[in-house]
C-alpha positions in Angstrom: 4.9 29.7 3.2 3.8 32.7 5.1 6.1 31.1 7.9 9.1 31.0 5.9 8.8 34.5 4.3 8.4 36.4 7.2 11.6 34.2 9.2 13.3 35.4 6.3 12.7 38.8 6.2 13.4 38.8 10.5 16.7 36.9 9.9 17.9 38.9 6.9 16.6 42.6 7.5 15.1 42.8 10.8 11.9 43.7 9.7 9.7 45.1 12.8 6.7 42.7 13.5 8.2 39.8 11.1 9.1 37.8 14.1 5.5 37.4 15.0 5.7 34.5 13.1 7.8 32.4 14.7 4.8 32.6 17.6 2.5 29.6 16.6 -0.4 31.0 18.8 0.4 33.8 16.7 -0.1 31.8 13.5 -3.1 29.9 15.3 -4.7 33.1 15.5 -4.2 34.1 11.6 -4.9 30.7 10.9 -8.3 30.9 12.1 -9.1 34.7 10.7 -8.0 32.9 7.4 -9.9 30.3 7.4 -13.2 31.8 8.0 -12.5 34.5 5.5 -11.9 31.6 2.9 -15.1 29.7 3.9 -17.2 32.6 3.7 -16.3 34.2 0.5 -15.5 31.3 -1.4 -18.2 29.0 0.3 -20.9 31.1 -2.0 -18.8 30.6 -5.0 -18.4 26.7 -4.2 -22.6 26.3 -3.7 -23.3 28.6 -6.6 -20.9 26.6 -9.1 -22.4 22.7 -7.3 -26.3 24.1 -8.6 -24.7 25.1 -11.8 -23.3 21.6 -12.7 -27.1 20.3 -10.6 -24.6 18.2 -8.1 -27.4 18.1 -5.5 -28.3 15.5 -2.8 -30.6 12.9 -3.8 -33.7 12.2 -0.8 -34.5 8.9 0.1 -38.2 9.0 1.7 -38.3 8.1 5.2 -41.3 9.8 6.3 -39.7 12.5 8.1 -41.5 16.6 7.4 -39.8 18.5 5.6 -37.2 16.3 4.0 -38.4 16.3 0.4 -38.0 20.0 0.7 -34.1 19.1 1.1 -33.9 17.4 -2.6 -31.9 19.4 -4.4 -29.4 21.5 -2.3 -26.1 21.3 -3.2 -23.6 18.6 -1.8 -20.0 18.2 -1.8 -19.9 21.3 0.4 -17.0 19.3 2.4 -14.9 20.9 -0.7 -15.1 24.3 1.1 -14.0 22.5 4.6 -10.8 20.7 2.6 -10.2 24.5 1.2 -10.5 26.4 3.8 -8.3 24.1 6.2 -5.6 23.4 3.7 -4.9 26.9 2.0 -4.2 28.2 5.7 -2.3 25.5 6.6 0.4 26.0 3.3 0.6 29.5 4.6 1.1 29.5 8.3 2.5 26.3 9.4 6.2 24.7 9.4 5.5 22.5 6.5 8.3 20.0 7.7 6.8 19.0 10.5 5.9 15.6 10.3 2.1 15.9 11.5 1.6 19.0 10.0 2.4 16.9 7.0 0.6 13.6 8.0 -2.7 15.8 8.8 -2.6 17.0 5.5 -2.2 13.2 4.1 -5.0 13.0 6.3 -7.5 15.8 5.2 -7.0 15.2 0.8 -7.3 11.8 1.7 -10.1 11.0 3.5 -11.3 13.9 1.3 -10.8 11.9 -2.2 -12.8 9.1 -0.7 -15.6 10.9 0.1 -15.5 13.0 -2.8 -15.8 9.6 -4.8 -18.6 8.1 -2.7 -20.4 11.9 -3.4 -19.3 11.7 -7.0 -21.6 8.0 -7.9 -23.8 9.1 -6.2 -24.9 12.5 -7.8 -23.0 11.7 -11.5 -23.7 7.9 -11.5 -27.0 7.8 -10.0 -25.8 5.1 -7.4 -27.5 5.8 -3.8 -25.7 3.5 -2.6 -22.2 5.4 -3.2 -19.1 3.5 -2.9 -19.2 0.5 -1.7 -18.7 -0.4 1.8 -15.3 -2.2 1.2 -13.6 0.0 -0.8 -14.3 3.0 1.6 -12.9 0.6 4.6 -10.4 -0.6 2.5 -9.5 3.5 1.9 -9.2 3.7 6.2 -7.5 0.8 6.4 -4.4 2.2 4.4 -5.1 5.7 5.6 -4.7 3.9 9.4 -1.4 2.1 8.2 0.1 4.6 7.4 -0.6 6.8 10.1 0.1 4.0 12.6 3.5 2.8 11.3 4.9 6.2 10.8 4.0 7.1 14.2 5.4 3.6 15.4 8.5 3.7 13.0 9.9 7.4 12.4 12.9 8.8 14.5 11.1 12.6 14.7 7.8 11.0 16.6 9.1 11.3 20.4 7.7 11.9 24.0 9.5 13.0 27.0 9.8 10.5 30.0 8.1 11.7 32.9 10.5 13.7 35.7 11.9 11.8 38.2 13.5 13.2 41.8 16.2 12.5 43.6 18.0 13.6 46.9 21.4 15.9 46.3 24.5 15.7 48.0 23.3 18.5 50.2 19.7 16.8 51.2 17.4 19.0 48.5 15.0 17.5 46.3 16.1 17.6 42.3 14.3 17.3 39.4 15.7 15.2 36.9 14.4 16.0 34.1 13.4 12.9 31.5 14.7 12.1 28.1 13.3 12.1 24.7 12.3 8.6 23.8 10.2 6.6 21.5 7.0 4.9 23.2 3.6 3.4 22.2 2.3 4.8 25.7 -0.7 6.9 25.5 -2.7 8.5 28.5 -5.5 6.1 30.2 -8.0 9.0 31.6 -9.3 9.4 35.6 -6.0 7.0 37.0 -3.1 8.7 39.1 -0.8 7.1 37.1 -2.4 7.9 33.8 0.0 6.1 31.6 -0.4 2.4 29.4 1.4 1.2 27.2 0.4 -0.8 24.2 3.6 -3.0 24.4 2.3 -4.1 27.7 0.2 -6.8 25.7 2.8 -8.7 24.0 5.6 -8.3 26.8 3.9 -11.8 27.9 5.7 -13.3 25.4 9.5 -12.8 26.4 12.1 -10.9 26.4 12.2 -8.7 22.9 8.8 -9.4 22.3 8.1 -5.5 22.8 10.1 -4.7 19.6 7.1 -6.1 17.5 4.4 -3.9 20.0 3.9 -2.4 16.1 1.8 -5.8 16.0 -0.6 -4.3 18.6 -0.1 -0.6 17.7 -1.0 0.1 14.2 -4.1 -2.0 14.1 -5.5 0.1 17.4 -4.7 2.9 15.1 -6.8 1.4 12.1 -9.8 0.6 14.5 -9.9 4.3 16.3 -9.2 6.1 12.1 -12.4 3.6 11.2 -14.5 4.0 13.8 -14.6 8.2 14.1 -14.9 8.9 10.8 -17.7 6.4 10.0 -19.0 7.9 13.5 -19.3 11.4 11.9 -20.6 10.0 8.7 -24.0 8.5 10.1 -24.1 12.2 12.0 -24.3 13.6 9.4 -28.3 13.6 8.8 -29.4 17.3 9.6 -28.7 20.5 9.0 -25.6 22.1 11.1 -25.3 18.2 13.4 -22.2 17.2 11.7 -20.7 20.4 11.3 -21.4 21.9 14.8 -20.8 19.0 17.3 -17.3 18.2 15.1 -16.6 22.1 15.9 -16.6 21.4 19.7 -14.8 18.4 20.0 -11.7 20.1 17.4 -11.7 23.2 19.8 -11.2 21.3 22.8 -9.0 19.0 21.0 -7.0 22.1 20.6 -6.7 23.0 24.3 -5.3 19.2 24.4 -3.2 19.6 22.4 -1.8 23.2 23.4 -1.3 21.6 27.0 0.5 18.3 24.9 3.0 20.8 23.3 3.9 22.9 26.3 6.2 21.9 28.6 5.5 23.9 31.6 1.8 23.0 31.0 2.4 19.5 30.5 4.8 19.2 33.7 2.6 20.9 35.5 -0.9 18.8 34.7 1.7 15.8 34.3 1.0 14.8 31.5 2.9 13.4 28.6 5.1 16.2 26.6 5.5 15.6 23.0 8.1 17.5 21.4 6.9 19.7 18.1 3.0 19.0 18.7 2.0 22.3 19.6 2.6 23.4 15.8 -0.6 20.7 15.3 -2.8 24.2 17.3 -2.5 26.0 14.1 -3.8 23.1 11.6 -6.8 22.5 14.5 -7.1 26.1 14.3 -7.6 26.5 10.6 -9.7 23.1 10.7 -11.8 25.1 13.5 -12.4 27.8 11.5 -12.9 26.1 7.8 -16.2 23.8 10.4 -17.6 27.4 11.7 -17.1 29.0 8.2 -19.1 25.9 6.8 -21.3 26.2 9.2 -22.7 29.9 7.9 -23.9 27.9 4.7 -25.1 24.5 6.4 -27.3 26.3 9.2 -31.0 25.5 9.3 -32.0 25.5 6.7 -28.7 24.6 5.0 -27.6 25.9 1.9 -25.7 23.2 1.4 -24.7 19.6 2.4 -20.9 18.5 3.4 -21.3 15.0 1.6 -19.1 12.1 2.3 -16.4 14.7 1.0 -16.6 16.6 4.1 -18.3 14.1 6.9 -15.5 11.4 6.6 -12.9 14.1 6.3 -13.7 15.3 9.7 -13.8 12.0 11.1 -10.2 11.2 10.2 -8.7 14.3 11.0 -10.5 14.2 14.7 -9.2 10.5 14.8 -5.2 11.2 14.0 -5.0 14.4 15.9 -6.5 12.5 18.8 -4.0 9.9 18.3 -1.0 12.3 17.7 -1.5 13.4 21.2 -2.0 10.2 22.7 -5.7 11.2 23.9 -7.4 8.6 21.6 -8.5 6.7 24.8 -10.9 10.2 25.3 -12.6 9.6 22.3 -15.9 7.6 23.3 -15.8 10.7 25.7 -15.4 13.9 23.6 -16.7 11.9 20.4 -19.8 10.8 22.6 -22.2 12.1 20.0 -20.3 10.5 16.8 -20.3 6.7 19.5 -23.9 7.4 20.4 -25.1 8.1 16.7 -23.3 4.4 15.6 -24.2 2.6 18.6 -27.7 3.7 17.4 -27.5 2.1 14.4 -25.9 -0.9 15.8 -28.2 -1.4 18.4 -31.2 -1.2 15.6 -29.8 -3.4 13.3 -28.5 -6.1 15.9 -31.7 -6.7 17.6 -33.6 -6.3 14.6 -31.5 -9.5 12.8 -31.9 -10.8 16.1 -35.8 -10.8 16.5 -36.2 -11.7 12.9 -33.7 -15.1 13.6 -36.0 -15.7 16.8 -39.6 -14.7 16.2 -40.0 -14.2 12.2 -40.7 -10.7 13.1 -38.0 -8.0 13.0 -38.2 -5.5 16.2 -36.5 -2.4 16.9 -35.5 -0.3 19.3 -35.5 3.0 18.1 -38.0 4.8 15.9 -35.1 4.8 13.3 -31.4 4.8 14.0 -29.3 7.0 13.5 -30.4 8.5 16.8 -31.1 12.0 15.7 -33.7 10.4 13.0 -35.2 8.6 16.1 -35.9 12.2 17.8 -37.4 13.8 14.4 -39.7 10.6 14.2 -41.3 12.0 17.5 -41.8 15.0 16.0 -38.7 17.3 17.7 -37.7 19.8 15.0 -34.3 19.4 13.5 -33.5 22.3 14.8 -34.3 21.8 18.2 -32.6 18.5 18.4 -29.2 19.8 16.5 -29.0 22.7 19.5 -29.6 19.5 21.9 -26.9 17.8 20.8 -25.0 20.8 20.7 -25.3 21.1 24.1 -24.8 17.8 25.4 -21.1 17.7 23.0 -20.6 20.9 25.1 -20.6 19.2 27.9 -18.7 16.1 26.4 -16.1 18.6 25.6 -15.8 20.3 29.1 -15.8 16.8 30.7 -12.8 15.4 28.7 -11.0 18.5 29.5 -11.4 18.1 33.3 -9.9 14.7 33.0 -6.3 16.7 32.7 -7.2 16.7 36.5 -9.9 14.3 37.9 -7.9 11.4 38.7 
């Protein structure tokens, strides 16, 4: 709204410092200022009012120190996350820019399904939350209609990569390549870093690749599914969830900066998609709301995110990666969120699987999620949060190298 004010008020009067505005690192900037002033002074008012109504988190025993201490604190903190992105976001950004509008879709939705896992669990007394099927069933639409508005609308384009050719007078030219619609997105650490997903149905003919939509949107489903299930099971200690999703958003923000620039985008040759660099100041407001929460959630936290916030973060990670075409980074930058549900995976898999063969159930790990696994052997959450810190870090640094290992 901000946005439109202040391109008003350049257009119409010339007002000095108004066209400041129309900068989006600018707006990125303000975006991020605002979002940590929102989390902050708000955040208090949001955990004091969550104790009032006695909407606290409910501890199962699992033997771990300190974790009956936990029962208690407030949860549905990812309410102050959803706030502090979306507020922002209605004030800086080009509202009519489609994935302005479909990370919005994103954030309230993923939001409401969370917020009703959160809701039977503290109001109904249900530990168990919502069940399994509706909450994939609530990805699975969320995924559809990311996928076929990606696959279907006119405004979601990518530029062709340059070609050269030889003049009349023996230089090289650039010819520079057209806007086009394409299911291609980048394969990481190959020269020719391209794929695309019509590739595995052009086996059936000629015109099969009008129907790539076939192979498209599903991939889309399975990625939206995945991460934000990923940064639910992370979501087991104090500041994990919050501070690993932190890193991977900022450098999916130097992705996506580089996405939305053309020099940049020429010159790392990579793909350039056409109105994506408004996406830096939603990933900059989203940045900001995850630091912001972060003050509260801190050892020892304050105050929990919940399913609100936890498969919130999850989508949004999943559709900006997608939006960009980097989705193929994900095991890389998400490598914390994919080592957390191999975890579990892992545990439950061999454990079925050593029941079925010896009568005994086995495990691997000490308890799954992984981070449980490392407080069984007595690391301090603490400690192993800052770990994992760390090692997303270096996750982060590594997928942004990939621009040019190849």
């Amino acid at each position: 709204m901000l946005y439109y004010l202040f391109d008003y008020l350049e257009k119409e009067y010339q007002v000095p410092g108004a066209s400041l505005f129309s900068f989006y690192t600018f707006r990125a900037a303000m975006a991020v200022l605002f979002s940590l002033v929102i989390a902050a002074a708000y955040g208090k008012r949001i955990i004091l009012f969550l104790q009032k109504k006695q909407i606290g988190e409910t501890i199962r025993d699992l033997g771990l120190e300190g974790q009956q201490q936990k029962a208690g604190t407030p949860t549905m903190g990812g309410l102050i996350i959803i706030m502090a992105t979306v507020i922002p976001v209605l004030l800086l950004c080009k509202l009519d820019n489609l994935y302005i509008i479909l990370l919005l879709v994103t954030t309230l939705w993923m939001g409401l399904i969370g917020f009703t896992d959160d809701y039977i669990k503290v109001f109904k007394k249900d530990k168990a939350g919502l069940k399994g099927r509706f909450k994939v069933l609530g990805q699975l639409v969320l995924g559809l209609m990311v996928g076929a508005t990606l696959y279907f609308h006119d405004d979601v384009t990518m530029r062709e990569r340059n070609t050269s050719r030889i003049t009349e007078s023996f230089t090289v030219e650039t010819v520079e390549g057209a806007l086009v619609k394409s299911t291609r997105t980048t394969v990481p650490f190959f020269k020719n870093n391209e794929f695309d997903y019509a590739n595995f149905i052009s086996w059936a003919g000629e015109g099969a690749t009008d129907y790539a939509w076939l192979i498209f949107i599903p991939v889309i489903i399975l990625i939206i599914t995945a991460v934000s299930n990923g940064a639910n099971l992370t979501d087991g200690i104090d500041g994990l969830a919050g501070g690993t999703s932190a890193i991977i958003v900022f450098a999916l923000g130097l992705l996506t900066w580089v996405s939305g620039n053309y020099i940049f985008s020429d010159y790392l040759d990579i793909m350039f998609i056409p109105n994506v660099a408004e996406l830096v100041v939603f990933i900059a407001a989203f940045l900001g709301a995850l630091v912001g929460f972060l003050w509260y959630n801190a050892f020892p936290a304050q105050v929990f995110m919940g399913d609100t916030g936890s498969l919130t973060i999850g989508g949004v990670i999943a559709v900006i990666a997608i939006i960009i075409r980097k989705e193929l980074l994900i095991p890389l930058l998400c490598g914390i969120f994919f080592a957390e549900s191999l975890s579990v995976m892992l545990q439950v898999g061999y454990f079925k699987y050593s029941k079925k063969k010896s009568g005994v159930g086995k495990r691997i790990f000490l308890m799954a999620p992984l981070h449980h696994h490392y407080q069984k052997k007595g690391y301090h959450e603490s400690k192993i949060v800052t770990r994992f810190w760390i090692v997303g870090i270096i996750l982060a640094i590594l997928t942004i190298v990939t621009l040019k290992i190849r």
